[in-house]
C-alpha positions as CSV (number, residue, x, y, z in Angstrom):
1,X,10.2,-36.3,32.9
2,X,9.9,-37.2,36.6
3,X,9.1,-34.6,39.1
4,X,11.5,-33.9,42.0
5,X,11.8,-31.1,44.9
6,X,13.1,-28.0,43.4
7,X,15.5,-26.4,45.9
8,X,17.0,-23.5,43.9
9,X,19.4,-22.5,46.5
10,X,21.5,-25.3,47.8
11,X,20.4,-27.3,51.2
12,X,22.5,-29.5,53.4
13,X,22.8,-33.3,53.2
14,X,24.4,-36.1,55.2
15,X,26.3,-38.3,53.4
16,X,27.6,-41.5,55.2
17,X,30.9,-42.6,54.3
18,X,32.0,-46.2,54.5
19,X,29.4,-46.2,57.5
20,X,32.1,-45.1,59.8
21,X,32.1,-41.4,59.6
22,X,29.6,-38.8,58.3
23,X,30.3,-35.7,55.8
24,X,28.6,-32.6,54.5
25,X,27.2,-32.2,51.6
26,X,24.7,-29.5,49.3
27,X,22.0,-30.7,47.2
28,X,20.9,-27.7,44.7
29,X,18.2,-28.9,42.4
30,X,16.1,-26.3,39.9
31,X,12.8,-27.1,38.7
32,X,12.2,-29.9,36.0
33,X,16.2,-30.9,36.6
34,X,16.7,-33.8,34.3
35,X,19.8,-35.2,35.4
36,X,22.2,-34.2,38.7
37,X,26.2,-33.6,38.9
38,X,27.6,-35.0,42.1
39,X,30.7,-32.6,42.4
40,X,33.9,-33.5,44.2
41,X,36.5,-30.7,45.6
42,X,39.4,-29.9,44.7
43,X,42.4,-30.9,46.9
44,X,42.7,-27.1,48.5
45,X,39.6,-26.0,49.1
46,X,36.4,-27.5,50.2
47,X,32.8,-27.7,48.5
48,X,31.8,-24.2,49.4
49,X,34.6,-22.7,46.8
50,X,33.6,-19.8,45.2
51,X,34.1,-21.7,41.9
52,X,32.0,-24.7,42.9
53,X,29.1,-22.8,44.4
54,X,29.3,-20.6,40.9
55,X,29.2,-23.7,38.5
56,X,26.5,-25.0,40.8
57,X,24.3,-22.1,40.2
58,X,25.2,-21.8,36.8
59,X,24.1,-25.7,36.2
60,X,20.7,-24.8,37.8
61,X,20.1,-22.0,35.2
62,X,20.4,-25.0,32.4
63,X,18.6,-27.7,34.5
64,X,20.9,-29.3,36.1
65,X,21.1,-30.3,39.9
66,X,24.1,-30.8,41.3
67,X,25.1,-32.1,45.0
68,X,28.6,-30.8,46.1
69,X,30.3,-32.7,49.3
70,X,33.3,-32.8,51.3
71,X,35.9,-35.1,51.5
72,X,36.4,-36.6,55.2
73,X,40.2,-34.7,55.6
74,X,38.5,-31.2,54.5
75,X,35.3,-32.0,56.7
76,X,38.0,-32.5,59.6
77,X,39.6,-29.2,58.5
78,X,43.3,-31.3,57.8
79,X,45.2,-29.9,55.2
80,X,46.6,-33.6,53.6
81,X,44.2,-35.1,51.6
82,X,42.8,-38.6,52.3
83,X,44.1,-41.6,50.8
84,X,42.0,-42.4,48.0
85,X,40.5,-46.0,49.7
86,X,39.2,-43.2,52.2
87,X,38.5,-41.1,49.2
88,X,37.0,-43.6,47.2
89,X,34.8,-44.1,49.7
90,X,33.2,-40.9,50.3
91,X,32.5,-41.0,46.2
92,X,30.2,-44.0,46.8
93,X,28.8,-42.3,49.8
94,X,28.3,-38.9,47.8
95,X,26.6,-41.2,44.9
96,X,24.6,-43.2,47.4
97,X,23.1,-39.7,49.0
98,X,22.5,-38.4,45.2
99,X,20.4,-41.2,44.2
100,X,18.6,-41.5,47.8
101,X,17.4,-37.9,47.4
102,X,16.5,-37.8,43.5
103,X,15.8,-41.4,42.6
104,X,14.4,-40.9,39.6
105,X,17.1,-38.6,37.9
106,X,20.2,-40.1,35.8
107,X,23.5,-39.0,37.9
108,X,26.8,-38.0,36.7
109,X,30.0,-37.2,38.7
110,X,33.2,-36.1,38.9
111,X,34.8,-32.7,40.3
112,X,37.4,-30.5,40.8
113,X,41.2,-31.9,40.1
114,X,42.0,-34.3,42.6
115,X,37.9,-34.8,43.5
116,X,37.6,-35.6,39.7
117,X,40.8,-37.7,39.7
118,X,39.1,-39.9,43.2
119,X,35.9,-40.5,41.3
120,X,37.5,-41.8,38.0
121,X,39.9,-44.0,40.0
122,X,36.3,-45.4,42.3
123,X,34.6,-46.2,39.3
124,X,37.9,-47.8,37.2
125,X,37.8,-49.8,40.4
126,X,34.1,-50.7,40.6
127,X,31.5,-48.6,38.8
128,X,29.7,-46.3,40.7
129,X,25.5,-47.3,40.5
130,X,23.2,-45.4,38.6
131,X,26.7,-43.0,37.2
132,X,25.9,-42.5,33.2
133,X,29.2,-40.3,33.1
134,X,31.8,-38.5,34.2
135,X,33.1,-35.0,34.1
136,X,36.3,-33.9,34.9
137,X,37.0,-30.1,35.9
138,X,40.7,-29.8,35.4
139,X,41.8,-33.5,35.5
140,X,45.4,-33.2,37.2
141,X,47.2,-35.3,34.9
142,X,50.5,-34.6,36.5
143,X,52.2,-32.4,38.9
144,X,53.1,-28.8,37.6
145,X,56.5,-29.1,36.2
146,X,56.7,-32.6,36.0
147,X,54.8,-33.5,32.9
148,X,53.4,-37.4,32.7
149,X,50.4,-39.5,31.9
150,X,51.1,-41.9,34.8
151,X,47.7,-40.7,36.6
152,X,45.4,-41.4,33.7
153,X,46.7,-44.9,34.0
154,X,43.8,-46.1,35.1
155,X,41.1,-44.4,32.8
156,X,41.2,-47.3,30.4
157,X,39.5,-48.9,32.7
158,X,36.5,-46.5,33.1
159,X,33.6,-47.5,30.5
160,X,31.4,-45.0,30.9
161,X,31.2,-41.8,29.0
162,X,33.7,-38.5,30.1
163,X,34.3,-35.5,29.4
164,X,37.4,-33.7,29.9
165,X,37.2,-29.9,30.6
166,X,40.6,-28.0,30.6
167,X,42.2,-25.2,30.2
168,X,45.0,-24.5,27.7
169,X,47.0,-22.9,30.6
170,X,46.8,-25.7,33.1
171,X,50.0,-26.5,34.1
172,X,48.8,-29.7,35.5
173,X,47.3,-31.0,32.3
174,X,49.9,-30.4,29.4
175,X,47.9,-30.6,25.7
176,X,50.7,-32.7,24.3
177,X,49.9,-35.7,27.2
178,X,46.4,-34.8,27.7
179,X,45.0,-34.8,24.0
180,X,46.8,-38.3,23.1
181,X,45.5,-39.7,26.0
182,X,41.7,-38.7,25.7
183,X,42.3,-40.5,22.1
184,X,43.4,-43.3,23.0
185,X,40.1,-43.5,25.7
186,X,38.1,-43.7,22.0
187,X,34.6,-42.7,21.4
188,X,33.7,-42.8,25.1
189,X,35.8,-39.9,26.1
190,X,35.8,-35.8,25.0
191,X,37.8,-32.9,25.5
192,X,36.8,-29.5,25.4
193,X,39.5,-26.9,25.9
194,X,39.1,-23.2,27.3
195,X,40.8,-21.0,25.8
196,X,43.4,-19.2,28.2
197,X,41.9,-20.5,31.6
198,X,44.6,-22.0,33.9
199,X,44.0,-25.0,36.3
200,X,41.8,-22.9,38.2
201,X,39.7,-21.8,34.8
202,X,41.3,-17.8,35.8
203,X,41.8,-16.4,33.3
204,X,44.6,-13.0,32.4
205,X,42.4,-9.6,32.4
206,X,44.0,-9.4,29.1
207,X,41.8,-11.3,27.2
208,X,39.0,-9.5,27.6
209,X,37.1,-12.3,29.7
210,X,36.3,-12.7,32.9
211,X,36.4,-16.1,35.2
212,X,31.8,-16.0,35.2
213,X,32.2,-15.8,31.5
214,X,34.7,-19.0,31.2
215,X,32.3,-20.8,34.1
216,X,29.3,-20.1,32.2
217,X,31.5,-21.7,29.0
218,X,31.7,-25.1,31.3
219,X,28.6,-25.0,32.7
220,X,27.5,-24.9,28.7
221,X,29.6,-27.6,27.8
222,X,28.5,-29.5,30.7
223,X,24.7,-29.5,30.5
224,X,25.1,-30.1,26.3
225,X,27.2,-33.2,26.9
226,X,24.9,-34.6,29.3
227,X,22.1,-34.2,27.1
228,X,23.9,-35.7,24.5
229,X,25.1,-38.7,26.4
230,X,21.3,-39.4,28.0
């Protein structure tokens, strides 16, 4: 296992973008981490979301570092997201900074919704260097109320391993569009559902659970996935 710099709470990181513009980013890395998650936001809310910063702690508790950035638009503070050439771009950047810092660790990517959606369509376009995988957190497979498959489109041409992480409330992902298409992926794709959790993985107070336990859940599935794919 090759040694890295443990930083067990997160510290910031430039990451160029396209070479024209500069975003923030936070590399968190526990001790003997053997792989790292380079996390895209969601389309609402930046890479200091209460969710993200909570996976990103809970990945370090199973040895896994994890560098969280910001899209150009959220850096800028805009509300409308960028377009995904823009988008794209700050993936590669975000992979680019990941591998720069911890050379010697395989990297897998992905994020939140629309950040997971940006990374799948960069690497369908051209795959990302050094990626083993990618993880979706909520892939928006359509807008809510307006159930298609059109956005996973482009997943067939993805050839590395992912994994799917939904909730069986997420009205952006219905099971009956979702499931079909993770099979049709084949053997390189999974899907692991949470019981109850919505888009956001929140889930009712009536279940008993609270939204740490069903993070801690993906932060499980998560680090046992990536060991199996290394």
């Amino acid at each position: 296992m090759a040694i890295v710099a443990a930083s067990p709470q997160p510290r910031p990181v430039v990451i160029e973008v396209g070479g024209a513009q500069r975003v923030g980013g936070l590399l968190q890395v526990p001790e003997s981490a053997r792989a790292c998650y380079v996390m895209a936001h969601g389309a609402g809310a930046g890479m200091t979301h209460p969710f993200l910063a909570g996976l990103a702690a809970d990945l370090a508790q199973r040895g896994i570092a994890t560098l969280r950035y910001q899209f150009p638009y959220m850096e800028n503070k805009s509300r409308r997201p960028d377009p995904p050439k823009i988008a794209h771009a700050a993936v590669r950047g975000a992979v680019a900074a990941a591998h720069r810092e911890l050379p010697a660790l395989p990297l897998f990517a992905g994020g939140k919704s629309f950040g997971g959606r940006m990374t799948s369509q960069a690497e369908a376009l051209a795959p990302l260097p050094c990626v083993a995988g990618l993880v979706f957190l909520g892939f928006p497979l359509h807008p809510a109320g307006k159930p298609s498959d059109e956005r996973g489109a482009h997943l067939s041409g993805v050839a590395i391993p992912m994994l799917f992480l939904t909730g069986t409330r997420d009205e952006l992902a219905e099971r009956s569009l979702l499931e079909p298409l993770v099979a049709r992926l084949g053997p390189r794709a999974a899907l692991r559902l949470f019981d109850e959790a919505d888009h956001s993985f929140h889930v009712p107070a009536r279940t008993g659970r609270k939204d740490a336990d069903v993070r801690a859940e993906v932060a499980d599935a998560m680090a046992s996935w990536i060991d199996s794919t290394l």
